[in-house]
C-alpha positions in Angstrom: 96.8 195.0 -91.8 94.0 193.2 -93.4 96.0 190.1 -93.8 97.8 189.9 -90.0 94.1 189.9 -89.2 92.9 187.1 -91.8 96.2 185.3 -90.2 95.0 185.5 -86.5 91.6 185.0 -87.3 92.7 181.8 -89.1 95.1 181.0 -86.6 92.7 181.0 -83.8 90.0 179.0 -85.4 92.6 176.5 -86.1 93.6 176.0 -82.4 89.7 175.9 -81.5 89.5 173.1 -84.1 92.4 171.5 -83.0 91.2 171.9 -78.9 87.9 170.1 -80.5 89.8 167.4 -82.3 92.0 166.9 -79.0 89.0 166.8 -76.7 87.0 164.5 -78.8 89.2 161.8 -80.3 91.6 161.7 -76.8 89.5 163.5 -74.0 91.8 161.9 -71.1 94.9 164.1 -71.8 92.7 166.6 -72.9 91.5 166.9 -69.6 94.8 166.5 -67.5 96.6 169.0 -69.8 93.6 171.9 -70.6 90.5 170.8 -68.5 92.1 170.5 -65.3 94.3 173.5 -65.2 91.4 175.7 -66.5 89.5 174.6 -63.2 92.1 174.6 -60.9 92.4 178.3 -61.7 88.4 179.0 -61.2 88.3 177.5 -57.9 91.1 179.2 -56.7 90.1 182.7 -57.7 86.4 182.1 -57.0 86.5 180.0 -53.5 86.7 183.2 -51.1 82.9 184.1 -52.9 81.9 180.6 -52.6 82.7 179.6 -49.2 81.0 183.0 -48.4 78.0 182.0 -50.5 77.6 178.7 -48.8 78.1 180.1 -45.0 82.2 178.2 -44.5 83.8 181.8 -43.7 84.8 183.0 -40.5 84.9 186.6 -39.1 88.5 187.3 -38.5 89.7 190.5 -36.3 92.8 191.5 -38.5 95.4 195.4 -39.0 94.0 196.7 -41.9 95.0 200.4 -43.4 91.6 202.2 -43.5 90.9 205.8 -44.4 89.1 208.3 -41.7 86.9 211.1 -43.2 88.5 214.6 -41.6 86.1 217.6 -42.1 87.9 221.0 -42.4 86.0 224.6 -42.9 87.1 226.4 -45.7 89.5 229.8 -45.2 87.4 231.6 -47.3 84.5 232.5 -45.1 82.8 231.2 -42.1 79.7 229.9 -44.5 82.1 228.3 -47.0 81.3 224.5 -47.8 82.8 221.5 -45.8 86.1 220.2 -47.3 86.7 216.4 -46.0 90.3 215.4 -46.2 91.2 211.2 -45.8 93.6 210.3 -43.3 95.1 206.8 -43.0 95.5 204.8 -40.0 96.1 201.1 -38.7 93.2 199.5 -36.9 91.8 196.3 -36.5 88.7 195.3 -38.2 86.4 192.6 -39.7 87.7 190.4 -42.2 86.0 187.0 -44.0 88.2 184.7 -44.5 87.5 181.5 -46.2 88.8 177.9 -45.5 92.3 177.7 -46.4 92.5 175.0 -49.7 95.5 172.6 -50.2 96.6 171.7 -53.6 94.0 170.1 -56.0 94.9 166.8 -57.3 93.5 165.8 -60.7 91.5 162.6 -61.4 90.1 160.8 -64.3 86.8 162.6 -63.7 87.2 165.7 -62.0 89.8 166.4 -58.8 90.0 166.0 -55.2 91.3 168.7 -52.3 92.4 169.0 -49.2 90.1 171.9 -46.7 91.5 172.7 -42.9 88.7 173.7 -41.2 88.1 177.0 -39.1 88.0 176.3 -35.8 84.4 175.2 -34.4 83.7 173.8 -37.8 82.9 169.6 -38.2 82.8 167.9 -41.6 79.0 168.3 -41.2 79.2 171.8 -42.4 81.2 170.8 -45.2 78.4 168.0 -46.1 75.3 170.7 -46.3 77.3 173.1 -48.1 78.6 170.5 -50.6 75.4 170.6 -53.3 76.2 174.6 -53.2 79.4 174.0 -53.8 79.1 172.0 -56.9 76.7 174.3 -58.2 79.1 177.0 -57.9 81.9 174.8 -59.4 79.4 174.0 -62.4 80.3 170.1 -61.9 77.8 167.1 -61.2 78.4 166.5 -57.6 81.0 167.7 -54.5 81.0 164.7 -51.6 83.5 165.2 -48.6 85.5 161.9 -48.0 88.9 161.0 -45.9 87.7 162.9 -43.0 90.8 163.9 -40.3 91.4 166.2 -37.6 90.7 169.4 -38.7 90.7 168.6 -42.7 88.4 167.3 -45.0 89.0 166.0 -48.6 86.7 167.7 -51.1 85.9 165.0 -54.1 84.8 166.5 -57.1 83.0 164.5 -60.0 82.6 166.6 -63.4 79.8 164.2 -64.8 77.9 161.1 -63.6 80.3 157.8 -63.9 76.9 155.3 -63.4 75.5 156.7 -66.1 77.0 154.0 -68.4 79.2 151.3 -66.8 81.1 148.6 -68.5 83.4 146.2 -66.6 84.2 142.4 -66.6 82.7 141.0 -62.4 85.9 138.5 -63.2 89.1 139.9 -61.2 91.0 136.6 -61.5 91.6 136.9 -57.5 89.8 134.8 -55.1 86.5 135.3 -53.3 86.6 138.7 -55.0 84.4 140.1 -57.6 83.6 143.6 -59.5 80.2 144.0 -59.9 80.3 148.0 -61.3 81.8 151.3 -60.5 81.4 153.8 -58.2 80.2 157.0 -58.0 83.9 158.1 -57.7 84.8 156.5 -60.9 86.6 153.8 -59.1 86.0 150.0 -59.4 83.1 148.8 -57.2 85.4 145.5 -55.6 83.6 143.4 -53.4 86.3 141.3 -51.8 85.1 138.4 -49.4 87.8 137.6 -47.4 87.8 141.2 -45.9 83.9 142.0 -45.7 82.8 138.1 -45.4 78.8 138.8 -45.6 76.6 141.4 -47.3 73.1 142.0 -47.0 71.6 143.1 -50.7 68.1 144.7 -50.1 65.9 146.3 -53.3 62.5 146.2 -54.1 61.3 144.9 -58.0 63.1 146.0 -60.7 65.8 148.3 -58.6 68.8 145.9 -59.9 68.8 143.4 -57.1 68.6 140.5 -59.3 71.1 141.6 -61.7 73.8 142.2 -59.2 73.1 138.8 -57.7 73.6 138.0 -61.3 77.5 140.0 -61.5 78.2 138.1 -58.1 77.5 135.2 -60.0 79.4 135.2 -62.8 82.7 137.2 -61.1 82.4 133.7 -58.8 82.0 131.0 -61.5 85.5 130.3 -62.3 87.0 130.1 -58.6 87.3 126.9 -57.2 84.6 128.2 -54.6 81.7 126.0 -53.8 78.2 128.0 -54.4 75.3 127.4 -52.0 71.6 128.4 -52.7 68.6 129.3 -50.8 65.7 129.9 -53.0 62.0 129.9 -51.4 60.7 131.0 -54.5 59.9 127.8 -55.4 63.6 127.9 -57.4 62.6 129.7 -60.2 65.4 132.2 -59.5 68.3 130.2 -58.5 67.8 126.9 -60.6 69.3 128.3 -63.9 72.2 128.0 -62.4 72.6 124.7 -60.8 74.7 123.7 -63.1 77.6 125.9 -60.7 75.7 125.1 -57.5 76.8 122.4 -54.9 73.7 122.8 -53.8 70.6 124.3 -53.7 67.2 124.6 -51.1 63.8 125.1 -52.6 61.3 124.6 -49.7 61.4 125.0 -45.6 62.6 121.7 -44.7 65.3 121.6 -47.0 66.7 124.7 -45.8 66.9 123.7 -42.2 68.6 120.1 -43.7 71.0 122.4 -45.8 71.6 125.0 -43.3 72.7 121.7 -40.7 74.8 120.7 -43.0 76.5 124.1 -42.9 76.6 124.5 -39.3 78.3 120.9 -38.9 80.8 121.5 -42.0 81.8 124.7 -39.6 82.3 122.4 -36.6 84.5 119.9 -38.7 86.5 123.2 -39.7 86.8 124.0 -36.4 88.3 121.2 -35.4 90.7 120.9 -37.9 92.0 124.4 -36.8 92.5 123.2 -33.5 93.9 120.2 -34.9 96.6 122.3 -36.0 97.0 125.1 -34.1 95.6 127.5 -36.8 93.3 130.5 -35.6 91.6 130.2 -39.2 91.6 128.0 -42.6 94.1 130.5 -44.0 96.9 129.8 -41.7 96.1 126.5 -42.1 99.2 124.2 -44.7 97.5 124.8 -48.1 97.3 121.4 -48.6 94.6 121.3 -46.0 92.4 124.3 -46.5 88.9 123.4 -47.1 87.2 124.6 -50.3 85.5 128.2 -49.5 81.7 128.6 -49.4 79.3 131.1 -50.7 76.0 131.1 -49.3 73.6 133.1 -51.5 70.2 133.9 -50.1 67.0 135.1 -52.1 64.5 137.0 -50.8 65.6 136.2 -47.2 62.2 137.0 -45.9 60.8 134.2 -47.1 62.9 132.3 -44.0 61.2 133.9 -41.8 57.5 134.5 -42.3 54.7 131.8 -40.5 51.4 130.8 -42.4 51.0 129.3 -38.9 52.0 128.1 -35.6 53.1 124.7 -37.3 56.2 126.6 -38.9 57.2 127.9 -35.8 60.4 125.2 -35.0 61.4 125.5 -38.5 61.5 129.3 -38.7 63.2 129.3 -35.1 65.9 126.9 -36.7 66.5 128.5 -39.8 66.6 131.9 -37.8 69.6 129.9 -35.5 71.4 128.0 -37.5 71.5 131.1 -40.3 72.9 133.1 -37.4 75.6 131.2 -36.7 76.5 130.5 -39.9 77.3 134.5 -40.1 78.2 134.6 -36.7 81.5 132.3 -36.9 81.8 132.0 -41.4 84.2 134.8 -41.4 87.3 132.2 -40.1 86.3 129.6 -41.4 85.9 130.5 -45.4 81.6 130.4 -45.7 80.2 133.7 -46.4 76.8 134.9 -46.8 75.2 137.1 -49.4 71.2 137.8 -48.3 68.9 139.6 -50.5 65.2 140.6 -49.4 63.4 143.1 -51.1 61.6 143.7 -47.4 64.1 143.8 -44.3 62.5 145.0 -41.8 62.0 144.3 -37.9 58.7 142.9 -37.7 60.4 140.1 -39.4 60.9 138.4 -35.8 64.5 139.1 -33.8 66.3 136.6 -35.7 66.6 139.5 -38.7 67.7 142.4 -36.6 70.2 140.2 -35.3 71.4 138.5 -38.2 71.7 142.1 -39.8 74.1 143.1 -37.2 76.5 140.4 -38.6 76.5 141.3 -42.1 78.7 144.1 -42.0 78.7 144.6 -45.5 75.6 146.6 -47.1 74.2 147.0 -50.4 70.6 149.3 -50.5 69.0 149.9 -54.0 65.5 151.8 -54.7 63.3 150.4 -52.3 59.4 150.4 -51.3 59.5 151.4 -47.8 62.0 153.6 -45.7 62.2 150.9 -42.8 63.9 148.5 -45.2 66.4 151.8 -46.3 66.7 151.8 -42.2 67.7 148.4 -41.4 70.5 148.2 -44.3 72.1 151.1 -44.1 70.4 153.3 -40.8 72.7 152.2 -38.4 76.4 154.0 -40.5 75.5 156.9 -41.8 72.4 159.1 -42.3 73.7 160.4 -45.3 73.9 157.6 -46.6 70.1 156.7 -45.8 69.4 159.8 -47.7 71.0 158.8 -50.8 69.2 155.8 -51.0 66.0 157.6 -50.6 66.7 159.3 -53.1 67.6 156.8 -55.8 65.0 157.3 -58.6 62.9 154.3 -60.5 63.9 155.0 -64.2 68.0 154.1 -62.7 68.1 150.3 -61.9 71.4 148.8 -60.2 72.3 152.5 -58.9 72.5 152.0 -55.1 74.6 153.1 -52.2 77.5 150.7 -51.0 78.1 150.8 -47.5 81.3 148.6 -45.7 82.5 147.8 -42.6 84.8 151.1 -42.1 81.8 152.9 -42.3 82.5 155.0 -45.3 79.5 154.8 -48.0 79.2 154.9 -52.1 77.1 154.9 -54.5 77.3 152.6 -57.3 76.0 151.0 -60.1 76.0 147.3 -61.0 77.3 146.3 -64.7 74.3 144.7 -66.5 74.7 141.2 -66.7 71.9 139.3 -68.2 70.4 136.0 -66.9 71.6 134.5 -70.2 75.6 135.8 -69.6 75.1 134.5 -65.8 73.6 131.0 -67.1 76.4 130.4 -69.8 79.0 131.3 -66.9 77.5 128.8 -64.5 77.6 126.0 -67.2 80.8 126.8 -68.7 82.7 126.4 -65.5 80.2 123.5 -64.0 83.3 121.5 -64.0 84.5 123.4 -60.8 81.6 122.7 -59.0 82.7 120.6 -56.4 79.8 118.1 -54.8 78.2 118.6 -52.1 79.2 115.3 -50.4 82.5 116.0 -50.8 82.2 119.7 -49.1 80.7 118.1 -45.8 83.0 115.3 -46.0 86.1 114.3 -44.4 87.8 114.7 -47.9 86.0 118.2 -48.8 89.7 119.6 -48.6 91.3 121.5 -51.7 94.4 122.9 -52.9 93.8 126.2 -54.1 94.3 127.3 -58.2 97.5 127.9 -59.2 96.4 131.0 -60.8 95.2 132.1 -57.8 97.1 134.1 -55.6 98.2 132.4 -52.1 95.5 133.9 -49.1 98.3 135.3 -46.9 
């Protein structure tokens, strides 16, 4: 006796090891083959409590067996004590009954599933209820994505994937770049040719910079010309002229540089209608003109008068930028604007330029007007996120696209060091200026990269 127990004491301490050894030195499969089945279990056998807990059950009327209290009096004598027998019978009563769950689907950092709704519930319920519901499921954070008639998607995350991000911005495709991750593990992709401009707002220190710097350096080695507006007198952009067809550092040379744009996107024009082609990309590849990527800092600076004298400048920069985002898109020049203050008292020329950069990007900021502009008008839980970002977490922010569906993510760290040896070691791709605005700025594209269908 003494020995079987020595054996299965011995034997389980050698599977804990062993679960120990598994989890630490290969925690992936770990996960898929212990973690995850381990949690599908809890949540099935603890949802009923906790969609009762966080207000998602309904009141059903349902046949139940219940048992009725019958009193009878006792044979014995008239004083005797009541006896109460039980009788069954079928009625209907009053039963909770939780939102029926589809099956959960592992992923690398936690699981997703599918929810039908009760009737008379909207995803919105689902949203409040989701910090109690992560509570419940002891993991970091619930959020309810791929919303459909009468389902939501539950997305569970078992720990924080910004907390420490490593990837390369380089994707090898064109006019696309990875500048982190997202909260869903996922990569963060920001891909140019479907959202073609993105407003970047952060105050000091929020990460701004350094994701300007990611953008960077995931854009050095395309044959992409780089463009650069930098009213701080150039101190931020001018490390990295070596990778810059051109660069403004005052008010008159952004309304030269921003004509030049505006007539380069009249010479593309033409050529489309030269040949019949709605855009560059249907265009014969021989003939597509050499994409442009306009990158802005601190955009407010384009906008604010020390006096009446910079009134015609400001109105022109404020037009011409405008319709450089209003007709880019087809035409291969995009627009990346950065400001650490958006806001409207800007003049109208911001709150209409914002409503052409469809793609969004919101770190910490200073005021919640600036939080409004970028990212007020998709989703107001959005808005809350990035209120909520905190100061000691630079480069977390919330990613918002065009489909209207929000993140948050983190930026990889990329040093001004990394971003200045990218911009001279692929200097020779930088393609001059003269030749962009000319009637020769055409290009064949890479052969390693992939055709733009």
């Amino acid at each position: 006796m003494y020995d079987t127990l020595i054996l299965v004491v011995g034997g389980l301490v050698a599977a804990a090891a062993g679960l120990l050894a598994w989890r630490r030195w290969h925690p992936a499969s770990f996960w898929y083959g212990v973690g995850f089945p381990a949690r599908a279990v809890l949540v099935y056998l603890t949802w009923r409590h906790v969609a009762a807990g966080c207000g998602l059950t309904r009141r059903r009327r349902r046949w139940r067996w219940t048992m009725d209290a019958v009193p009878v009096v006792g044979p014995a004598a008239r004083g005797a004590a009541t006896v109460v027998e039980q009788k069954r019978r079928m009625r209907r009563v009053d039963v909770e009954r939780a939102p029926r769950l589809g099956v959960l689907r592992p992923t690398a950092l936690g699981w997703r599933l599918r929810v039908r709704l009760h009737d008379g519930q909207v995803p919105a319920d689902y949203e409040r209820a989701a910090e109690g519901i992560a509570h419940a499921w002891r993991v970091h954070s619930v959020r309810v994505v791929d919303v459909r008639p009468g389902v939501v998607t539950l997305w569970a995350t078992m720990r924080d994937p910004l907390t420490d991000v490593a990837v390369s911005p380089v994707t090898g495709e064109l006019l696309t770049v990875r500048p982190g991750k997202l909260e869903n593990g996922a990569d963060w992709v920001i891909d140019l040719r479907t959202v073609p401009h993105w407003l970047i707002a952060g105050a000091t220190q929020s990460g701004k910079s350094n994701l300007a710097n990611a953008i960077i350096k995931g854009l050095a080695p395309q044959p992409v010309a780089l463009v650069g507006f930098d009213l701080k007198g150039g101190v931020e952009f001018t490390p990295y002229s070596p990778r810059l067809s051109a660069l403004a550092t005052t008010r008159a040379e952004c309304v030269e540089l921003l004509g030049d744009l505006v007539a380069e996107l009249e010479a593309r024009m033409a050529l489309c209608r030269e040949h019949g082609a709605r855009n560059v990309w249907t265009l014969p590849e021989g003939l597509r003109p050499v994409p442009v990527v306009v990158l802005v800092d601190e955009v407010a600076e384009l906008f604010l008068m020390a006096d009446k004298s910079e009134k015609d400048e400001v109105a022109k920069t404020s037009t011409a930028l405008l319709r450089v985002a209003q007709l880019g898109r087809a035409f291969a020049v995009h627009l990346i604007v950065c400001g650490q203050r958006i806001g409207s008292d800007l003049g109208p020329g911001v709150t209409a330029l914002r409503s052409q950069l469809s793609g969004r990007v919101c770190h910490r900021v200073n005021d919640p007007e600036t939080a409004t502009m970028t990212l007020g008008d998709m989703d107001p839980a959005a808005l809350d996120a990035a209120r909520a970002i905190p100061a000691e977490t630079p480069g977390v922010c919330v990613v918002a696209g065009q489909d209207g569906s929000w993140h948050r993510a983190r930026s990889v760290y990329v040093s001004e060091t990394d971003a200045e040896h990218a911009a001279r070691d692929h200097a020779h791709l930088t393609p001059k200026w003269a030749e962009v605005t000319g009637s020769s700025a055409v290009t064949d594209l890479r052969p390693d990269m992939p055709d733009a269908a």
